[in-house]
C-alpha positions as CSV (number, residue, x, y, z in Angstrom):
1,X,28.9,-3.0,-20.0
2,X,28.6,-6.8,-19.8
3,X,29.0,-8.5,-16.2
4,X,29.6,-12.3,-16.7
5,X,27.8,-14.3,-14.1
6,X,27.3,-17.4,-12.0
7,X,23.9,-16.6,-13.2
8,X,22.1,-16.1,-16.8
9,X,20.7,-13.3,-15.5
10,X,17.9,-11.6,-13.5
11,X,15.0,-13.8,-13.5
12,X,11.5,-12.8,-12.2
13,X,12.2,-15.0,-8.8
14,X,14.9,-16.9,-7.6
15,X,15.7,-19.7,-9.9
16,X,17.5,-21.5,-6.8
17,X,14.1,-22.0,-5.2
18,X,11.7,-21.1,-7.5
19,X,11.0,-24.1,-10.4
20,X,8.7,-21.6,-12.4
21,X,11.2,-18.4,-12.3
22,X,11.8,-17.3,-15.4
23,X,14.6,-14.9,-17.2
24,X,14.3,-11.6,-17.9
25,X,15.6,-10.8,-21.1
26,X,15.4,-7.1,-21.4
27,X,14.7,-4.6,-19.1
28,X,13.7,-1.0,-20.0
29,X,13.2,0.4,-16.4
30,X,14.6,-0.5,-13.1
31,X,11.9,0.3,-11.3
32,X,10.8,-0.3,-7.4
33,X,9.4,-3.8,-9.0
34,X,12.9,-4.9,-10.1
35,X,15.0,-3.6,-7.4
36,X,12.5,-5.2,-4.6
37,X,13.0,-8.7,-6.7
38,X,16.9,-8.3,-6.7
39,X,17.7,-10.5,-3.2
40,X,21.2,-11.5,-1.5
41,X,23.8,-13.9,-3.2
42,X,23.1,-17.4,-2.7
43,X,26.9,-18.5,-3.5
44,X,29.8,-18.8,-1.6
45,X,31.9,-17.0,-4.1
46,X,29.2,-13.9,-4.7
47,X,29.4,-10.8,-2.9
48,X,26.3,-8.8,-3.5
49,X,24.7,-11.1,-5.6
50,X,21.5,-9.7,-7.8
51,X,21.3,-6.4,-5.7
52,X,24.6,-5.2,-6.4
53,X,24.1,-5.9,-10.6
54,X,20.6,-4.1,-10.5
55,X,22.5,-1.3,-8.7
56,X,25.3,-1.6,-11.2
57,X,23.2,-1.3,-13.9
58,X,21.2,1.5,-13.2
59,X,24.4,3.7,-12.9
60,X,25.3,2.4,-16.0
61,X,22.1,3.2,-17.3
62,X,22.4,6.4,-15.6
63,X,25.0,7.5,-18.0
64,X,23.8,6.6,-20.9
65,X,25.3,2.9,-21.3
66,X,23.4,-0.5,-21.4
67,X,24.4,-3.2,-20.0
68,X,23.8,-6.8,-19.8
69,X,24.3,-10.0,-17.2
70,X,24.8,-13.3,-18.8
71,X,26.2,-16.5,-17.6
72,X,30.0,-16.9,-17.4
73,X,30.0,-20.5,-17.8
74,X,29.8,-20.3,-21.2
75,X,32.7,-20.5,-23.0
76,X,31.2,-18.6,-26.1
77,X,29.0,-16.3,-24.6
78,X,30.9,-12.9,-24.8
79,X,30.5,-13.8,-28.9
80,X,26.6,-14.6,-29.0
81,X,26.1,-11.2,-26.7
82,X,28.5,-9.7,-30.0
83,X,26.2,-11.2,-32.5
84,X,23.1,-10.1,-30.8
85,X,21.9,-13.4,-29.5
86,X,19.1,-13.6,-26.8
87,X,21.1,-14.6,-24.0
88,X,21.7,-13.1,-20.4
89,X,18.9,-10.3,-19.1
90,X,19.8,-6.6,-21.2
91,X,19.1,-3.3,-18.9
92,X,18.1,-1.1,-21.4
93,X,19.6,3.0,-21.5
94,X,16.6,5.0,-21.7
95,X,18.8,8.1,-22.9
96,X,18.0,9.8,-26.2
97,X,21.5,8.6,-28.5
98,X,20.4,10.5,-31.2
Protein backbone atom coordinates (compact mmCIF):
# COMPACT_ATOMS: atom_id res chain seq x y z
CA UNK A 1 0.00 0.00 0.00
CA UNK A 2 1.51 3.45 -0.59
CA UNK A 3 -0.09 6.62 1.22
CA UNK A 4 1.17 9.86 -0.49
CA UNK A 5 1.84 12.55 2.04
CA UNK A 6 2.14 16.10 3.01
CA UNK A 7 4.96 14.46 4.69
CA UNK A 8 8.10 12.25 3.60
CA UNK A 9 7.33 10.18 6.18
CA UNK A 10 7.59 9.09 9.85
CA UNK A 11 10.50 10.78 11.22
CA UNK A 12 11.90 10.02 14.80
CA UNK A 13 10.31 13.52 16.18
CA UNK A 14 8.38 16.09 14.66
CA UNK A 15 10.23 17.69 11.84
CA UNK A 16 7.86 20.88 12.32
CA UNK A 17 9.57 21.56 15.63
CA UNK A 18 12.33 19.48 15.83
CA UNK A 19 15.63 20.76 13.53
CA UNK A 20 17.48 17.36 14.37
CA UNK A 21 14.33 14.87 13.52
CA UNK A 22 15.24 12.56 11.22
CA UNK A 23 13.32 10.00 8.71
CA UNK A 24 12.62 6.75 9.29
CA UNK A 25 13.28 4.77 6.34
CA UNK A 26 12.11 1.32 7.26
CA UNK A 27 10.36 0.07 9.93
CA UNK A 28 10.22 -3.67 10.83
CA UNK A 29 7.94 -3.40 13.99
CA UNK A 30 5.42 -0.93 15.17
CA UNK A 31 6.03 -1.17 18.43
CA UNK A 32 4.82 0.97 21.67
CA UNK A 33 8.07 3.15 20.63
CA UNK A 34 6.56 4.09 17.26
CA UNK A 35 3.08 4.35 18.02
CA UNK A 36 3.86 6.78 21.23
CA UNK A 37 6.05 8.95 18.63
CA UNK A 38 3.13 9.16 16.05
CA UNK A 39 1.36 12.69 17.34
CA UNK A 40 -1.78 14.82 15.91
CA UNK A 41 -1.68 16.51 12.33
CA UNK A 42 -0.14 19.74 12.34
CA UNK A 43 -2.01 20.88 8.88
CA UNK A 44 -5.08 22.33 8.22
CA UNK A 45 -5.89 19.88 5.50
CA UNK A 46 -4.76 16.50 7.71
CA UNK A 47 -7.13 14.59 9.63
CA UNK A 48 -5.33 12.18 11.78
CA UNK A 49 -2.11 13.02 10.77
CA UNK A 50 0.95 10.48 11.82
CA UNK A 51 -1.35 8.44 14.21
CA UNK A 52 -3.85 7.52 11.79
CA UNK A 53 -0.83 6.19 9.03
CA UNK A 54 1.00 4.10 11.97
CA UNK A 55 -2.47 2.72 12.60
CA UNK A 56 -3.03 2.19 8.90
CA UNK A 57 -0.04 0.46 8.51
CA UNK A 58 -0.12 -1.96 11.08
CA UNK A 59 -3.42 -3.36 9.61
CA UNK A 60 -1.75 -3.47 6.61
CA UNK A 61 0.96 -5.12 8.12
CA UNK A 62 -1.44 -7.22 9.84
CA UNK A 63 -2.38 -8.87 6.68
CA UNK A 64 0.46 -9.55 5.31
CA UNK A 65 1.09 -6.25 3.06
CA UNK A 66 3.82 -3.53 3.40
CA UNK A 67 3.31 -0.36 3.10
CA UNK A 68 5.05 2.81 2.66
CA UNK A 69 4.38 6.87 3.32
CA UNK A 70 6.26 9.19 1.04
CA UNK A 71 5.76 12.75 0.17
CA UNK A 72 3.10 13.67 -2.41
CA UNK A 73 4.72 16.64 -3.53
CA UNK A 74 6.75 14.98 -5.74
CA UNK A 75 5.71 14.66 -9.02
CA UNK A 76 7.86 11.40 -9.58
CA UNK A 77 7.73 9.72 -6.51
CA UNK A 78 5.17 6.94 -7.12
CA UNK A 79 8.15 5.80 -9.88
CA UNK A 80 11.30 6.07 -7.49
CA UNK A 81 9.05 3.96 -4.72
CA UNK A 82 8.60 1.50 -8.22
CA UNK A 83 12.24 1.44 -8.77
CA UNK A 84 13.08 0.81 -5.21
CA UNK A 85 14.54 4.16 -4.39
CA UNK A 86 15.09 5.13 -0.65
CA UNK A 87 12.40 7.50 -0.34
CA UNK A 88 9.32 7.88 2.19
CA UNK A 89 9.53 5.59 5.60
CA UNK A 90 8.65 1.52 4.45
CA UNK A 91 6.54 -0.43 7.37
CA UNK A 92 7.83 -3.68 6.88
CA UNK A 93 5.22 -7.15 6.87
CA UNK A 94 6.81 -9.38 9.21
CA UNK A 95 4.62 -12.43 7.66
CA UNK A 96 6.41 -15.50 6.32
CA UNK A 97 5.71 -14.96 2.09
CA UNK A 98 7.31 -17.98 1.44
Amino acid sequence: MIVLSDIDGMYTKDPNKYDDAKIISEIVEINDNIENSAEGSNSLLGTGGMKTKVNSAKIVNQNGADMIIASGKDATILFKILNGDDVGTLFVCGKDRG
